[in-house]
Structures are given as C-alpha cells and as structure tokens.
LUMTORPA-685908 format. One record per atom (N, C-alpha, C, O, CB): residue number from 0; y, z, x. Coordinates in nm, 2 decimals, padded with zeros to 4 digits. Glycine has a CB too. Layout:
BEGIN
SITE,NUM,Y,Z,X
...
# end
This chain:
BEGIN
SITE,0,-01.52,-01.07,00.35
SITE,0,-01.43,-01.07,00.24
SITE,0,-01.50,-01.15,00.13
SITE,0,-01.56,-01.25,00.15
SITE,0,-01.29,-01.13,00.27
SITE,1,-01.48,-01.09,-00.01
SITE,1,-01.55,-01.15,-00.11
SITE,1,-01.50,-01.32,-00.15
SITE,1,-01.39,-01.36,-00.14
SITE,1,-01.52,-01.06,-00.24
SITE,2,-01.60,-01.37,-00.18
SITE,2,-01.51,-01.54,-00.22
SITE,2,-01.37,-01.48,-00.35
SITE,2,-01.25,-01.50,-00.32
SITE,2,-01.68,-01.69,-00.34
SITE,3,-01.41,-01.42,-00.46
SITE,3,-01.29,-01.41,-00.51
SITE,3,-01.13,-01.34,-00.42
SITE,3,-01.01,-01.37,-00.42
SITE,3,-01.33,-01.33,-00.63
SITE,4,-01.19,-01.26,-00.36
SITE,4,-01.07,-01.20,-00.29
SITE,4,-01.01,-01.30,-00.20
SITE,4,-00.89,-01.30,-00.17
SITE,4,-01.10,-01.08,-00.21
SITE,5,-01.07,-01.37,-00.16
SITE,5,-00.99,-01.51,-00.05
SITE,5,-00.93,-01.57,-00.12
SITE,5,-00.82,-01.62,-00.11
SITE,5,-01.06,-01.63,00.03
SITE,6,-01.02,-01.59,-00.26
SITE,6,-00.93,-01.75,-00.38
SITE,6,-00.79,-01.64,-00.39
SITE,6,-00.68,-01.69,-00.37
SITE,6,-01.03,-01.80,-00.64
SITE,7,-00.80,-01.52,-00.41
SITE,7,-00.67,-01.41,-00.46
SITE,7,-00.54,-01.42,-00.39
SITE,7,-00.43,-01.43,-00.45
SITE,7,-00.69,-01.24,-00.43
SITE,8,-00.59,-01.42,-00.21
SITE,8,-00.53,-01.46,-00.14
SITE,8,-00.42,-01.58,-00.08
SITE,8,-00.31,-01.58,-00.03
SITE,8,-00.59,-01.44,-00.12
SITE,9,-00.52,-01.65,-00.12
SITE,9,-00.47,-01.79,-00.10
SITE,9,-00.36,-01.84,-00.21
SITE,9,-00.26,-01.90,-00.17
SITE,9,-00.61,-01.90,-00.10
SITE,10,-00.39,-01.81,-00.36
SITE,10,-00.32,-01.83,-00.42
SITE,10,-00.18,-01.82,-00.43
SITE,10,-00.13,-01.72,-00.39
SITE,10,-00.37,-01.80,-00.46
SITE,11,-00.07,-01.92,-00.48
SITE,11,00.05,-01.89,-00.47
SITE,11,00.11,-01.83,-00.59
SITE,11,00.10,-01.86,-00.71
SITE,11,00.12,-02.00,-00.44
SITE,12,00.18,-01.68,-00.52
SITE,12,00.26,-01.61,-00.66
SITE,12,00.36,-01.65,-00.69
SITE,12,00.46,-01.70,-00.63
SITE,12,00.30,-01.48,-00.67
SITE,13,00.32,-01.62,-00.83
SITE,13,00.45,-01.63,-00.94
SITE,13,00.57,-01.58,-00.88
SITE,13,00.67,-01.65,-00.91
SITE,13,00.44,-01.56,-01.09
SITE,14,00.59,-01.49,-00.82
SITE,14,00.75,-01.45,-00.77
SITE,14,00.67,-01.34,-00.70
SITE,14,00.56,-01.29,-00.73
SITE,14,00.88,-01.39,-00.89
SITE,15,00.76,-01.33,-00.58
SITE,15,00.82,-01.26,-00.43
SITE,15,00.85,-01.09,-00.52
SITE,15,00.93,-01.05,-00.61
SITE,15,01.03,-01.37,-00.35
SITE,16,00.75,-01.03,-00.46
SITE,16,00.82,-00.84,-00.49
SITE,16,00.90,-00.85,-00.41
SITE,16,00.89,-00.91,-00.31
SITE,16,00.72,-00.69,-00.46
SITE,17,01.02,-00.75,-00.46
SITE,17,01.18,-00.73,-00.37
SITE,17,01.15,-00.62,-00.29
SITE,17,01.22,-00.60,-00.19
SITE,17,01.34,-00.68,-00.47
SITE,18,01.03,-00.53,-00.32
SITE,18,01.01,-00.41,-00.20
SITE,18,00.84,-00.39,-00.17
SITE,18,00.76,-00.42,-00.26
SITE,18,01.07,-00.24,-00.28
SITE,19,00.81,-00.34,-00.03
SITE,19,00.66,-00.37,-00.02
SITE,19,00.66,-00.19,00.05
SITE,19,00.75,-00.12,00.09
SITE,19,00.61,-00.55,00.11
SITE,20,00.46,-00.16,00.02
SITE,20,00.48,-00.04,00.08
SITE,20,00.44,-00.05,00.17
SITE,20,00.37,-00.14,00.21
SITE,20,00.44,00.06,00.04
SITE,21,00.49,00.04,00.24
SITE,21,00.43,00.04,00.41
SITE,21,00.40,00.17,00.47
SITE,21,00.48,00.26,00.48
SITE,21,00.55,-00.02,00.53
SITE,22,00.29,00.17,00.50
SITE,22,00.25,00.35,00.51
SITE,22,00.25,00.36,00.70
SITE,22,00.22,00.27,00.78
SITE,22,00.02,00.41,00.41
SITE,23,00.30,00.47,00.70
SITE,23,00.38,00.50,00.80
SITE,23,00.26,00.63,00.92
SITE,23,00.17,00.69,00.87
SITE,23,00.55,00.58,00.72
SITE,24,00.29,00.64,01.02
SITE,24,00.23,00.75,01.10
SITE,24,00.20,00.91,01.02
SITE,24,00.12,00.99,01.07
SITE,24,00.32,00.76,01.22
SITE,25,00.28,00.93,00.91
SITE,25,00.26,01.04,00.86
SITE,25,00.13,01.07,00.74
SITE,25,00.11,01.15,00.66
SITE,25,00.38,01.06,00.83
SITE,26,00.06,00.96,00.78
SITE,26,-00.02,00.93,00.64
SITE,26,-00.17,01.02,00.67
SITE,26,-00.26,00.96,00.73
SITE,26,-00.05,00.73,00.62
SITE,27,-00.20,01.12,00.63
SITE,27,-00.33,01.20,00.60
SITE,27,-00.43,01.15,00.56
SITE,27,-00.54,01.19,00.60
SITE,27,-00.31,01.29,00.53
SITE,28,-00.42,01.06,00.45
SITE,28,-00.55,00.99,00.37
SITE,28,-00.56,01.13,00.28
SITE,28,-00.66,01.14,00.21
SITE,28,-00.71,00.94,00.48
SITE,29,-00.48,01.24,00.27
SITE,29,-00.50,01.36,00.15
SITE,29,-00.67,01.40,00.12
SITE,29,-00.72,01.42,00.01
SITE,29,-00.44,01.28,-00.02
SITE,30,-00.74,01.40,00.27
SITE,30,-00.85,01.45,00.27
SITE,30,-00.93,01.38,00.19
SITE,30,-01.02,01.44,00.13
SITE,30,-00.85,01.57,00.23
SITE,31,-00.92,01.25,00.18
SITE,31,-01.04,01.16,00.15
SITE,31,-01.02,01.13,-00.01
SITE,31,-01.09,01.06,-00.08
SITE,31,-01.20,01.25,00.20
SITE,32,-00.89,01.23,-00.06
SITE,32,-00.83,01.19,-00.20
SITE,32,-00.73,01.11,-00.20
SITE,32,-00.63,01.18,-00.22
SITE,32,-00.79,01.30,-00.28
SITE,33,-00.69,00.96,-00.19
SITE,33,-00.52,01.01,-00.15
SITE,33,-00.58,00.92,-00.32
SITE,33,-00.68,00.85,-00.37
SITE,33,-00.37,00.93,00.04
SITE,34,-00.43,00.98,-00.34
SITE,34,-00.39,00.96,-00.52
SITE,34,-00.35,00.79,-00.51
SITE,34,-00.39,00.70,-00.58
SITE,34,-00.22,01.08,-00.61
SITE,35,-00.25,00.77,-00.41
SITE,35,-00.15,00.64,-00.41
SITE,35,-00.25,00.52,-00.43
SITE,35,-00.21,00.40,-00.45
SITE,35,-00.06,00.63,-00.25
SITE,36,-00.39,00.56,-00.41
SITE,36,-00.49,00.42,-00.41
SITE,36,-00.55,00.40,-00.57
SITE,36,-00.58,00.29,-00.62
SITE,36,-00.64,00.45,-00.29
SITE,37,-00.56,00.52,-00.63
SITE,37,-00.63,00.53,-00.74
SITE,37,-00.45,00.54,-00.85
SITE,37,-00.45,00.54,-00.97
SITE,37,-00.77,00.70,-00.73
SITE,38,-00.37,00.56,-00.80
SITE,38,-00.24,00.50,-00.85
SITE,38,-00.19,00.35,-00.91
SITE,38,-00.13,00.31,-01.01
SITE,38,-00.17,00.54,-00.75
SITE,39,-00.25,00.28,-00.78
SITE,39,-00.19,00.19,-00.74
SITE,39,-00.26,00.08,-00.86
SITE,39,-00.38,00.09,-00.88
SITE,39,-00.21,00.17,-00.59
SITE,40,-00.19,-00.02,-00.94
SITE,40,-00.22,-00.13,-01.02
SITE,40,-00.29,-00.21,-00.98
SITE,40,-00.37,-00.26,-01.07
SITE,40,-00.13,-00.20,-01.06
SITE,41,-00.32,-00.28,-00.84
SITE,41,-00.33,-00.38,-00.79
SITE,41,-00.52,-00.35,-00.68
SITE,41,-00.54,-00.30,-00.57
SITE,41,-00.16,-00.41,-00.70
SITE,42,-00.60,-00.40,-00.78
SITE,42,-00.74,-00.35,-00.69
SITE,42,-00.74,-00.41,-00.58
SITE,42,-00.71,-00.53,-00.57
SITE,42,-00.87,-00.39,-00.75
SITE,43,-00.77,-00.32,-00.47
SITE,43,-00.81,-00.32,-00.33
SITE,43,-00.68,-00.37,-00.25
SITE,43,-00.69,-00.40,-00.14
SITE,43,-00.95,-00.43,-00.30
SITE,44,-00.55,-00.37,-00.32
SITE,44,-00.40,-00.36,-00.23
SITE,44,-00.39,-00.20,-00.14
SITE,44,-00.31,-00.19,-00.05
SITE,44,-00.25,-00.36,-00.36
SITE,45,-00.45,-00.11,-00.16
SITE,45,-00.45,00.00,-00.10
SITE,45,-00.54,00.06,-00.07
SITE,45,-00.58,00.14,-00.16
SITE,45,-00.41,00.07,-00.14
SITE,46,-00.65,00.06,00.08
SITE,46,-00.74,00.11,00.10
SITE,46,-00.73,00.19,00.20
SITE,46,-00.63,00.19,00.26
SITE,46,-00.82,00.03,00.10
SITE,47,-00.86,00.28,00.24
SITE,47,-00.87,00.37,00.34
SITE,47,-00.94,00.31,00.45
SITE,47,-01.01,00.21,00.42
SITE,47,-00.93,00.48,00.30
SITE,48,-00.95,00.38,00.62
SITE,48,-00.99,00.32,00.69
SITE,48,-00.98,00.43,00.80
SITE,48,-00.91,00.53,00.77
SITE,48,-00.94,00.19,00.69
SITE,49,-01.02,00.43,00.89
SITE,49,-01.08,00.54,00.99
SITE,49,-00.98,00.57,01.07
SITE,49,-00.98,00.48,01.16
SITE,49,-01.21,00.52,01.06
SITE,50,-00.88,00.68,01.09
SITE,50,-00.81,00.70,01.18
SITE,50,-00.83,00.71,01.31
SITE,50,-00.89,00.80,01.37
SITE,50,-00.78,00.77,01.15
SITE,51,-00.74,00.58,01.40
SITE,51,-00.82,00.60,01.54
SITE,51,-00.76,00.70,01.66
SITE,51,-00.80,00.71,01.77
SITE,51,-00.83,00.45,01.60
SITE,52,-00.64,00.80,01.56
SITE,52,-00.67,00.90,01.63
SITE,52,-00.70,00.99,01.60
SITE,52,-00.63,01.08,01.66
SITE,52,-00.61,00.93,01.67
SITE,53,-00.77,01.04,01.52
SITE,53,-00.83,01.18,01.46
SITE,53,-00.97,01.13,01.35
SITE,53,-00.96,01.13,01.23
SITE,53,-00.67,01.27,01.34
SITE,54,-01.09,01.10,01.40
SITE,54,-01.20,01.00,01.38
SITE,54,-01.21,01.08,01.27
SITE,54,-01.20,01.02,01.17
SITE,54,-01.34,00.96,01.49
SITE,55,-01.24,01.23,01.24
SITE,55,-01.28,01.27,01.14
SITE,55,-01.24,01.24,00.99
SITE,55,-01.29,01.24,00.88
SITE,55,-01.28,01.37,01.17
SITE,56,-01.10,01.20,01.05
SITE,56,-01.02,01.16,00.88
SITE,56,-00.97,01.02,00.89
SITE,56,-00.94,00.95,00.99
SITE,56,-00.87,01.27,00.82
SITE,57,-00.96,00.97,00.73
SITE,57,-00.90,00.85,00.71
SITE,57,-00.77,00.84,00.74
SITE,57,-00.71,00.94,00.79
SITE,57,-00.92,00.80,00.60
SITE,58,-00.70,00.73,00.71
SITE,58,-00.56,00.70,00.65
SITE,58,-00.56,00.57,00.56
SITE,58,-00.66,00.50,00.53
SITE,58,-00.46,00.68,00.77
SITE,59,-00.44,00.56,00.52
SITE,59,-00.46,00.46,00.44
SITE,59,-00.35,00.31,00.45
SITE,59,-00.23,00.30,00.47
SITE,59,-00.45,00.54,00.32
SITE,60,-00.43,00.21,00.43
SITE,60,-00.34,00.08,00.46
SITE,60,-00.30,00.01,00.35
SITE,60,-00.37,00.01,00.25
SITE,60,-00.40,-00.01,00.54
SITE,61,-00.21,-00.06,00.34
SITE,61,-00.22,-00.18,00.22
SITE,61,-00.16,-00.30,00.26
SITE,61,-00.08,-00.33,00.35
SITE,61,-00.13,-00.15,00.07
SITE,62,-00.23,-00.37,00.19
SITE,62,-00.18,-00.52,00.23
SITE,62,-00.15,-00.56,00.15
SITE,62,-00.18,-00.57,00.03
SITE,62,-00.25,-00.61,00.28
SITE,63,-00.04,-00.62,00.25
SITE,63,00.12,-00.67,00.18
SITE,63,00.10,-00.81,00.10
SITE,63,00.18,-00.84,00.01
SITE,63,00.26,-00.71,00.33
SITE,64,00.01,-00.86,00.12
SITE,64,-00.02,-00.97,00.05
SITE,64,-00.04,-00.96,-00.12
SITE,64,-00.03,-01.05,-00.20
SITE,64,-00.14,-01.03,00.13
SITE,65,-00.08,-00.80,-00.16
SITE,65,-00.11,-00.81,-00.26
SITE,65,-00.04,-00.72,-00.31
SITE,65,-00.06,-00.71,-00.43
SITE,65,-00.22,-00.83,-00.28
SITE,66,00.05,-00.64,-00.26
SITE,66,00.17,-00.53,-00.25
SITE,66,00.24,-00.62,-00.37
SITE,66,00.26,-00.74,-00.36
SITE,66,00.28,-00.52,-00.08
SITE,67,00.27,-00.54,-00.50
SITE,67,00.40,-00.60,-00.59
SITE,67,00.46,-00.52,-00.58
SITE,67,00.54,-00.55,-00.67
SITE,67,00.40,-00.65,-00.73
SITE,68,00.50,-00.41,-00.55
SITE,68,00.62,-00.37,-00.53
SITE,68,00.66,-00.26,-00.59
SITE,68,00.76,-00.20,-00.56
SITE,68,00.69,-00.46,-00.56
SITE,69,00.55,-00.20,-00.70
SITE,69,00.57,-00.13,-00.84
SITE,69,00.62,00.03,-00.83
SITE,69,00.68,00.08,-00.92
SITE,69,00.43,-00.13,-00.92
SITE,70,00.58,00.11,-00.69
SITE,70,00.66,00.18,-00.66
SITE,70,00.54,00.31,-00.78
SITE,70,00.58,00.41,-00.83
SITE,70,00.83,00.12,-00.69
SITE,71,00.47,00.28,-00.78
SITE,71,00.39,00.40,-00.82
SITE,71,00.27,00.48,-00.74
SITE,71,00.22,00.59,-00.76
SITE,71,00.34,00.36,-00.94
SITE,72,00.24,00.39,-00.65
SITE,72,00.19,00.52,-00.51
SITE,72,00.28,00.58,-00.47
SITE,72,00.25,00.64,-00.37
SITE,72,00.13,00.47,-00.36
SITE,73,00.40,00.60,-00.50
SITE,73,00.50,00.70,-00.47
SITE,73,00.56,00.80,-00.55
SITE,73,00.63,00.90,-00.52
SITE,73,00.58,00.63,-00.44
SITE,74,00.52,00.75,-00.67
SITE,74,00.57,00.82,-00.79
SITE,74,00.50,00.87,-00.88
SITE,74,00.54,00.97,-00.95
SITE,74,00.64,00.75,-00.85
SITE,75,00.38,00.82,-00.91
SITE,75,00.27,00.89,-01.00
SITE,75,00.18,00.96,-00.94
SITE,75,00.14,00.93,-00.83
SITE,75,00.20,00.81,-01.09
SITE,76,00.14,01.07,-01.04
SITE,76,00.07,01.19,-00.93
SITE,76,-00.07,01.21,-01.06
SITE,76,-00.09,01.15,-01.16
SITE,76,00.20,01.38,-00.89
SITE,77,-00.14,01.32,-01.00
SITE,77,-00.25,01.33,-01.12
SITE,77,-00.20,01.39,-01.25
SITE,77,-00.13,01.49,-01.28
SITE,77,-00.37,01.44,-01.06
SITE,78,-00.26,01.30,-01.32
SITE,78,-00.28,01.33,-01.48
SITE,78,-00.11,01.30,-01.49
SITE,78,-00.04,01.39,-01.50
SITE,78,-00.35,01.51,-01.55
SITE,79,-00.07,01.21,-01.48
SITE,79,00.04,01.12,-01.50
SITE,79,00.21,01.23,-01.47
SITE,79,00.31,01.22,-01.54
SITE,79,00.00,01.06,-01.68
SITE,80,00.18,01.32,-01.37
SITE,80,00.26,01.41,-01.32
SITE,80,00.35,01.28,-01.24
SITE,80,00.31,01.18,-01.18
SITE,80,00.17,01.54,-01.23
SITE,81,00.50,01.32,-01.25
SITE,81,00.60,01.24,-01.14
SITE,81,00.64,01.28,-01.04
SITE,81,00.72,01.37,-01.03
SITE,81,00.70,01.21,-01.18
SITE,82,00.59,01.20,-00.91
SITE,82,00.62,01.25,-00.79
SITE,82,00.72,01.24,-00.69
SITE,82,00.72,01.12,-00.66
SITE,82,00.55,01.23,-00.74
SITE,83,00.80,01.29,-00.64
SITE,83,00.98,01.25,-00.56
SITE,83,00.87,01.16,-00.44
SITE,83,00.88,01.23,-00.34
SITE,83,01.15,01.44,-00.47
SITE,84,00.80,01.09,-00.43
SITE,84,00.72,01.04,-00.33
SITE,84,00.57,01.07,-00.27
SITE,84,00.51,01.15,-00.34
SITE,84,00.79,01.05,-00.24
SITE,85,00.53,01.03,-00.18
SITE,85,00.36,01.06,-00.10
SITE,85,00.41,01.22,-00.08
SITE,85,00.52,01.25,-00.04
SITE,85,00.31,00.95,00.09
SITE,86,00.31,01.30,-00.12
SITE,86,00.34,01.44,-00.06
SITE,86,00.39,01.48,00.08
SITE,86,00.45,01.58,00.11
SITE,86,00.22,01.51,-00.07
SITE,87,00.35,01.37,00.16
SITE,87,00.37,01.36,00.30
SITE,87,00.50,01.24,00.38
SITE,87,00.53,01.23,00.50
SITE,87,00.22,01.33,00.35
SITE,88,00.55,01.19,00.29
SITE,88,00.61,01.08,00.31
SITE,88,00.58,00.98,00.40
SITE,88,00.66,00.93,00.49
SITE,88,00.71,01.11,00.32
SITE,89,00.45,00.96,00.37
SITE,89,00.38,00.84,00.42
SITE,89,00.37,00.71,00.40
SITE,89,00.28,00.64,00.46
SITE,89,00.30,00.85,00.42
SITE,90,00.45,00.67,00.30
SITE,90,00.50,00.51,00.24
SITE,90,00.61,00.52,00.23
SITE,90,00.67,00.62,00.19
SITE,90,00.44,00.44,00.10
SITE,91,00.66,00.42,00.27
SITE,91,00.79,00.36,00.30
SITE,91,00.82,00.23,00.21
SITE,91,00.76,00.13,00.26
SITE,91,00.79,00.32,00.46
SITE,92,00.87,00.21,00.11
SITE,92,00.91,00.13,00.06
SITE,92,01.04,00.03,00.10
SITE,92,01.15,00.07,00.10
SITE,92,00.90,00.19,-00.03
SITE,93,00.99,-00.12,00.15
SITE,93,01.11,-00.16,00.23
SITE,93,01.12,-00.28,00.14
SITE,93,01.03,-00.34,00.08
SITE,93,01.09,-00.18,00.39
SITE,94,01.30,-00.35,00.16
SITE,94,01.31,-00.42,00.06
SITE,94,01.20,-00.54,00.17
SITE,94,01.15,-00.52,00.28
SITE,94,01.48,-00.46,00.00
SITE,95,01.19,-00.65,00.07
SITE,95,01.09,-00.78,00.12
SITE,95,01.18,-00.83,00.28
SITE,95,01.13,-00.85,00.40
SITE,95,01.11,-00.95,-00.05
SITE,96,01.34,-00.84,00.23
SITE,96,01.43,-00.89,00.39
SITE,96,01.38,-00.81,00.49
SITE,96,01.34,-00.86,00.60
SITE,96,01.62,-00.87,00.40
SITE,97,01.37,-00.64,00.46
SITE,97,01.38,-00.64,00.60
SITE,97,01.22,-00.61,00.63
SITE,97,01.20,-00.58,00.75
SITE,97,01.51,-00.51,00.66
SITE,98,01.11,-00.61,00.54
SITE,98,00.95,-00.60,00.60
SITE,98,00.93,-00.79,00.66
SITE,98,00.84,-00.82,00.74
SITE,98,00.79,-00.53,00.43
SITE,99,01.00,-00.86,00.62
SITE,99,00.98,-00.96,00.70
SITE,99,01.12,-01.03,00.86
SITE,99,01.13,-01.13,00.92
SITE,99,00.96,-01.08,00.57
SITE,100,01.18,-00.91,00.88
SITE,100,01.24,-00.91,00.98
SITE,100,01.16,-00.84,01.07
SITE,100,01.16,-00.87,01.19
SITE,100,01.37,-00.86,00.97
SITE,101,01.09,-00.75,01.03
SITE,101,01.01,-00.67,01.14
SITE,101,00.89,-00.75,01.18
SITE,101,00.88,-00.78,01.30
SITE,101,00.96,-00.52,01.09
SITE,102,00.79,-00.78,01.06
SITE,102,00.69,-00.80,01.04
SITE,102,00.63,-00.96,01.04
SITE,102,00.52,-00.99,01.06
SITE,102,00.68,-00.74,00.94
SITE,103,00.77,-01.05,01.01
SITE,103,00.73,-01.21,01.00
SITE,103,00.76,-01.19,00.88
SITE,103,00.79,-01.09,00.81
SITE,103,00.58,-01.28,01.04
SITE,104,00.75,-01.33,00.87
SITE,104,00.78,-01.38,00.71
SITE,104,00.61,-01.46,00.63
SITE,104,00.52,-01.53,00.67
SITE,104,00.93,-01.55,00.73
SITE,105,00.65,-01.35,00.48
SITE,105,00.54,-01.36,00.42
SITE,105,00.50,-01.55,00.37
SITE,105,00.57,-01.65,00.36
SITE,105,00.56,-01.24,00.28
SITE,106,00.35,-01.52,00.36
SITE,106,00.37,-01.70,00.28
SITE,106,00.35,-01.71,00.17
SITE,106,00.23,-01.74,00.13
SITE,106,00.29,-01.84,00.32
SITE,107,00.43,-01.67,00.09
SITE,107,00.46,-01.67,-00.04
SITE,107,00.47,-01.82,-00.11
SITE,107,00.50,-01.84,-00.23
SITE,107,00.59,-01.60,-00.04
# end
C-alpha cells in the first residue's frame, strides 16, 4: 500500500457517511468495464479483483473506509446517463447502523 494511501487511511473524517456500498454476489465486474469504479468520486474506494469463483473474470470490491456514501456507482451511467442502480444489482447500499451490525463498527 502506497505511503499516501495509509496517511488516507489512518486519518480521522470529518463526518460518518449515513450509507456505505456493499457489492453483493451478483457482481460481474461488467466484463472488465464496470462503470461504478470510473463513476465513483473517491480514487481507489472501488476496485477490481479476481473472482475466486469464475478465475476468468473480475468483480468488484470497495472499501468501506473510504466509501462516502454518494450513491453514484448506482446511479450514474455512461456519458452522464441515470441509472435505477448496478445493471445487475450488485451494490447494496446500507445505512452506516446496520453495515456495522453485520460487519463491526467502523473507526471513524
């Protein structure tokens, strides 16, 4: 991990996002395009990574640490088209209570 991306990390935010994404078993990686990464505001909060059940294709992860909440991997599409969600409904937008009832509690 880069030295800046740890200082990114470590750092304390200004305020708690009320919803985080959480990409779910249905997630394709959109053939090595997915839009929700090249959507997303927040560099390297949404990346790809090798599906370990189907090696040939990705999927995609984000980490919640740098997740604000903004709700546009879900909603913006190419060339600033609006989307009812992931073509596949593969992010899950959950409020902050209940991704840290499942997940632990963030350290915010």
């Amino acid at each position: 991990m880069a030295v800046a991306e740890r200082a990114k990390r470590s750092a304390q935010r200004k305020r708690k996002p009320k919803e985080l994404a959480v990409i779910n078993e249905a997630c394709t990686g959109c053939s090595g395009s997915p839009i929700c990464i090249t959507e997303c505001p927040v560099e390297n909060c949404m990346y790809e990574v090798q599906n370990p059940y189907a090696p040939a294709f990705n999927v995609v992860l984000v980490d919640e640490l740098l997740c604000i909440g903004c709700k546009k991997c879900v909603s913006k599409g190419p060339m600033d088209t609006f989307l009812e969600g992931c073509p596949w409904d593969a992010i899950d937008m959950l409020p902050l209570s209940d991704y840290e009832k499942k997940y632990g509690e963030m350290p915010y």
